[in-house]
N, C-alpha and C positions, 0 to 999 in steps of 0.2 A: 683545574686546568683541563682542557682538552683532550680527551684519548687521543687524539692524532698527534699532539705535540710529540709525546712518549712514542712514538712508534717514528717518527721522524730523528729523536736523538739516538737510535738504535742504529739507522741507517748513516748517523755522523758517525757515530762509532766506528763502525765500517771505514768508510772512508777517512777519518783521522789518524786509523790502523796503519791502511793503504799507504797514507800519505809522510808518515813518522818512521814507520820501521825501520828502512834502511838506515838511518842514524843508527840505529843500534850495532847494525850486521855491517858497515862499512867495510872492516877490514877482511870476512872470506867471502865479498862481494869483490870489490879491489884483486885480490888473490886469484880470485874465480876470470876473470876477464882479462886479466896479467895486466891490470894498469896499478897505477898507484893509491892510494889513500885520497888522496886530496882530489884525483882528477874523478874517483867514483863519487865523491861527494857532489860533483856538479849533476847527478842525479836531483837533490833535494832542489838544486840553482835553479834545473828545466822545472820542475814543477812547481816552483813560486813563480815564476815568470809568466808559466800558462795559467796560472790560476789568480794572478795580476790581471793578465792581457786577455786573453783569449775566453774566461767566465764570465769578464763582464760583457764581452760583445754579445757571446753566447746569453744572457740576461738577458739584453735588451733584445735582439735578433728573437727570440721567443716569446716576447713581451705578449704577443697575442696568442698565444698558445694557452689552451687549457691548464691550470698548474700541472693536472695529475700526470698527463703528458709530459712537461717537461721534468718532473722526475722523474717519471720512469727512465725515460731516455737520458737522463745524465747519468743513473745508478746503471745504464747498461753500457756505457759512452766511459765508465769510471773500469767496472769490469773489464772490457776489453784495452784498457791501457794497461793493467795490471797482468791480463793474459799475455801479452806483450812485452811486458819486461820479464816474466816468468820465463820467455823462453828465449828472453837476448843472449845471444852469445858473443856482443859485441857493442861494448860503451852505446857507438851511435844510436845502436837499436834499443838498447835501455833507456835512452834519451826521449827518444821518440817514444815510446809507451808510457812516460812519465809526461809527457807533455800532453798525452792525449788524456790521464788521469786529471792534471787539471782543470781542462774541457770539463770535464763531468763533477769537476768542484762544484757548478755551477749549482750541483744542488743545493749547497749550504749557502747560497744564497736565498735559494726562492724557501728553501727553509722558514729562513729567518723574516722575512716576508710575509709569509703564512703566519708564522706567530706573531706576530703583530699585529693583522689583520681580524684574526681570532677571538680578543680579549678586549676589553676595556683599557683606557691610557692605563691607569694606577696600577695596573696589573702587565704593563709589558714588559718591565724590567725581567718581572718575573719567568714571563710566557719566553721569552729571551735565550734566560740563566737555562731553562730547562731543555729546549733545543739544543745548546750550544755545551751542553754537560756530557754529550754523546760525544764531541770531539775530547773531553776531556778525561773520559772515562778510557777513550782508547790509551791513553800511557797507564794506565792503571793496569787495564786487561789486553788490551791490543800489544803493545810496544815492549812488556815484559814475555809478554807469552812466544812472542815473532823474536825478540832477540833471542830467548832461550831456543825454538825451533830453528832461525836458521845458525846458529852457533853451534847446534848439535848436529843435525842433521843437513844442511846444506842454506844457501841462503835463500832458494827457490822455493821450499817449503813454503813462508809464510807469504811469500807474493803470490802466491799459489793459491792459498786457503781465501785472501782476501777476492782475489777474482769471484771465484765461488759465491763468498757468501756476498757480493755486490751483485751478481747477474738473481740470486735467489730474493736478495730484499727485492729487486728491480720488478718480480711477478709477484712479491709478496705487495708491494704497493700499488700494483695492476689489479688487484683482487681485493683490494680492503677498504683504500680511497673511494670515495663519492666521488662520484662523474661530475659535480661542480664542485670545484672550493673556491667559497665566498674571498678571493684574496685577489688586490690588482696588480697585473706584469707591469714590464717598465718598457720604454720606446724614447726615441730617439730624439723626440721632440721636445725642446726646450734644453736639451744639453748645452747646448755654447753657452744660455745664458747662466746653469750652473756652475759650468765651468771660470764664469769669471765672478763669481761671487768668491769675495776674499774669505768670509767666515767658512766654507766650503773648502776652497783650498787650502786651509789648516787644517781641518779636520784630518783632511786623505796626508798632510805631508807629516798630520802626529801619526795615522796609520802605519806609514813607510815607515818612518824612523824606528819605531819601537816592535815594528818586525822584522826590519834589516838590522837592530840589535839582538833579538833574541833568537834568528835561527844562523846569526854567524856562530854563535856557541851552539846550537842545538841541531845542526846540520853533521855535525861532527861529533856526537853526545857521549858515543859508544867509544871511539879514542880519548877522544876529552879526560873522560872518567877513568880510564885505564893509566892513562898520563898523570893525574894527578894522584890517584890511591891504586894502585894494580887489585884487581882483585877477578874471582873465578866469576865461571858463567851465572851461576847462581847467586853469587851476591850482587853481580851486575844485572838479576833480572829483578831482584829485589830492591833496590837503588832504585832503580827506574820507575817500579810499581809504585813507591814514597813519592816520587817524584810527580808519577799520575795521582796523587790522591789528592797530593794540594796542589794539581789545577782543579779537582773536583770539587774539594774544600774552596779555591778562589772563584771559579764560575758562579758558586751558589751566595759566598758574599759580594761578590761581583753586580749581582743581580737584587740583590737585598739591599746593597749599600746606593745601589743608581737610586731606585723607590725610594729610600730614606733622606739621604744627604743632595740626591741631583748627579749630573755626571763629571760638571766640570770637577767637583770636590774632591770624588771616588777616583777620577783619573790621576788630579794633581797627589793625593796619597800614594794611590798605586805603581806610577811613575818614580816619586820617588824611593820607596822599595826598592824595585826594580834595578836602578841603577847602582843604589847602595852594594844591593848584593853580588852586581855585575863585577866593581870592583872588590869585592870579598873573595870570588872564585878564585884566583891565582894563589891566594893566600891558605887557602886547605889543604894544596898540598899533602900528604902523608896523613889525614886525620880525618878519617871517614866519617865520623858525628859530625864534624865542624860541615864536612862535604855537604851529608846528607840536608843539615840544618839550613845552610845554604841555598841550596837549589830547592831545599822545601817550602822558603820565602818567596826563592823567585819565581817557582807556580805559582801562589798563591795569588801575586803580584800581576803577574803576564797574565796567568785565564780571568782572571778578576777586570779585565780593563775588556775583554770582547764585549760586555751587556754593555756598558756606560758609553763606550765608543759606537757601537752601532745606536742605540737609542737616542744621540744627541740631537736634539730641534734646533735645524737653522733660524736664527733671528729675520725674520719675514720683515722687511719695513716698509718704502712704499711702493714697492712695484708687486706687481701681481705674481702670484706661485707660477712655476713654467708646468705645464701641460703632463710631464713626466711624472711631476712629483704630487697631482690631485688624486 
């Protein structure tokens, strides 16, 4: 693969970190800003919304932009949202640096763009699985490390750290990047008529579904888990770390199983995983193996379906590709 893939799942990382932790730390976030639980969770709300709405404009709005350019500028764009909620002293102001971090999502898209663009078809499952193991590594390393830091030491700690190392990858890919990369932006043109391609809009409305179920549980992770097994800081960063390793374990058969099986296959297994175990969570209650064993399927499941969902080939029939998507 590509040395640049590997140095772009580094900077998911980053940003997967940014974008996850607070699940963890809810509750001396909540505490810290005297609201309650549920109303700091809309933290995670603002930043799926901008990173819905406002990446993809940002996509296309840059579609003529050099790649190297537009990441830079997302990973500096990402930074300064998280500088921003480091220093909120107040819900709205947290809101708003969260929504300006998913402006700066925008890199995981052109990311993933790039790895496509890079490789041979037979091989983009793969080029995929490996961009997209940056975001999954961050519950491994990101989400355990950021719940133990701000559970110990305050919750501004790890939003803290993440700014940091997003404004540092941000001159680290100013410096390393080639001044072209062979990859095409995206524009404006031809959207309506994707938009009303039906195969197309299933694709995005299996997208919504199977994210609007898995971050109503994972927006809320760090009570969730306390609720059902009480346990210390440390077993809660360890829980978590399991938790990141099978989505690292599922990104990589995620990305094996698209290449071998196809994506419709690899999705209709992974989905129904997914759900299975969605209705198993209430049932662990008090039995942390069961917990663990649980949420260890449902990574597996959830990061396993990003390669096969992104790689899917609309059925072309006879009207010509729109403009956007040559």
């Amino acid at each position: 693969m590509p040395g640049l893939l590997y140095l772009l799942a580094v900077c998911n990382l980053v940003i997967g970190t940014g974008a996850f932790v607070l699940g963890g730390i809810l509750s001396p976030l909540a505490s810290s800003l005297g609201v309650s639980v549920a109303a700091a969770g809309q933290a995670m709300t603002a930043y799926a919304l901008a990173t819905a709405v406002l990446a993809p404009l940002a996509l296309v709005s840059t579609g003529r932009w050099p790649r190297k350019r537009v990441l830079c500028v997302s990973l500096a764009v990402f930074a300064a949202g998280n500088a921003l909620c480091a220093m909120a002293g107040s819900l709205g102001l947290l809101l708003a640096g969260r929504v300006l971090m998913g402006l700066g999502a925008v890199f995981t898209a052109v990311a993933a763009g790039i790895a496509v663009a890079l490789v041979e078809p037979a091989r983009r499952g793969r080029a995929l699985s490996l961009v997209f193991v940056g975001i999954s590594l961050s519950y491994v390393i990101g989400l355990p490390l950021g719940s133990w830091l701000g559970l110990r030491f305050g919750w501004q700690w790890p939003v803290m750290l993440v700014a940091a190392l997003s404004g540092l990858a941000s001159v680290v890919l100013a410096i390393a990047l080639p001044r072209d990369i062979d990859a095409p932006g995206a524009s404006f043109a031809g959207l309506g008529a994707l938009l009303q391609r039906a195969d197309l809009l299933r694709a995005l409305t299996l997208t919504l579904l199977y994210f609007v179920a898995i971050f109503c549980v994972f927006s809320y992770i760090g009570p969730v888990l306390q609720a059902l097994v009480p346990m210390s800081t440390e077993a809660m960063s360890v829980t978590l770390m399991l938790f990141g390793l099978s989505g690292v374990l599922g990104t990589i058969v995620g990305g094996w199983a698209n290449d071998r099986f196809g994506a419709r296959r690899t999705l209709t297994v992974q989905l129904a995983v997914l759900a299975t175990m969605m209705l198993l969570v209430p049932l662990t209650r008090g039995h942390h193996a069961l917990l663990v064993a649980v949420f260890v399927a449902w990574g597996i499941a959830g990061f396993g379906m990003m390669t096969p969902q992104q790689s899917r080939r609309p059925r072309w029939r006879r009207h010509r590709r729109p403009s956007c998507c040559r």
